[in-house]
N, C-alpha and C positions, 0 to 999 in steps of 0.2 A: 809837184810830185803826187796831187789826188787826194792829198790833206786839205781840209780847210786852213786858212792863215790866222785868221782868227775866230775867238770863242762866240759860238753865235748868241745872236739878243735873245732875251727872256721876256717871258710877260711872269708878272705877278699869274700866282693858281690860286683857288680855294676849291675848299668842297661844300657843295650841297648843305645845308645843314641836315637834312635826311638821309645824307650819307656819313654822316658824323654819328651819329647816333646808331645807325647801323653798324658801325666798324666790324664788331665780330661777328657778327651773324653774314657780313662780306667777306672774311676772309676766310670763312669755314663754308659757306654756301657757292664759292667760288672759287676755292678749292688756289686764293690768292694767299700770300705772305705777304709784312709788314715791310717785304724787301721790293716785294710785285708794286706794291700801292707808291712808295716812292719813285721805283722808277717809272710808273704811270705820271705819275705828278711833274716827274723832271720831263720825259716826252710833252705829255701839254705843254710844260712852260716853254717850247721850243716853238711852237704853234707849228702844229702838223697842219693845217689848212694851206690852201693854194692861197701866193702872197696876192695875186688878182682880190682877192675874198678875209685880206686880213686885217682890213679894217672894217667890215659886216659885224651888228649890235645885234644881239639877241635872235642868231642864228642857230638849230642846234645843228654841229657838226658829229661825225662818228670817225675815231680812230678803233682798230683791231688792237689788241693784244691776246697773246696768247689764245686762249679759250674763251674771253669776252670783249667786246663791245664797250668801248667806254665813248658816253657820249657829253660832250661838251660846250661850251656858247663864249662867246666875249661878251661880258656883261658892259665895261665902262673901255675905254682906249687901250691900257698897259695891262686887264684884269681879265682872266680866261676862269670859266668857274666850269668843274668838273658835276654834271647833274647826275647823271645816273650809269652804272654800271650793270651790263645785261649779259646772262650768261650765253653761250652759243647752243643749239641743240648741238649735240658729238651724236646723234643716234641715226647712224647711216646703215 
C-alpha cells in the first residue's frame, strides 16, 4: 500500500564535540530549535547515504535541511557522527 512494513534500521548518531559546546549559539545562529536538532539526529540515524556508500569510514557526506547543510561521516560500522552544521546563503 506505499508504507514501508517495517521500522527501518538505525545507526547510533553523536555530535561533534564542537558541536556540543556550541548548542546555542547553533540554535540562535541558525535560526534552528531544540525540535529541528532532534529531528536532524533521527534523519542521520536513518542514514540518508546511498546504501552502495553505507559502509564508507570517514567519509564526509551532506544532507539538506531546511535552511542548512548538515554534514556527516560514519566513523566506526553502526556509528554515524554528525560534524558540522552550515548555514545556507538565503540572499538571492
Amino acid at each position: 500500500s506505499g508504507y514501508a512494513e517495517a521500522i527501518p534500521l538505525t545507526k547510533e548518531v553523536q555530535w561533534h564535540p564542537n558541536l556540543i559546546e556550541n548548542f546555542a549559539q547553533l540554535t540562535q545562529q541558525n535560526s534552528l530549535s531544540k525540535n529541528d536538532l532532534q529531528t536532524i539526529e533521527a534523519l542521520i540515524a536513518q542514514d540518508p547515504r546511498p546504501a552502495y556508500r553505507q559502509q564508507q569510514l570517514h567519509t564526509l557526506f551532506v544532507m539538506r535541511y531546511h535552511h542548512v547543510d548538515i554534514q556527516f561521516q560514519q566513523i566506526s560500522p553502526n556509528l554515524l557522527q554528525i560534524v558540522a552544521i552550515l548555514s545556507l546563503n538565503t540572499d538571492n
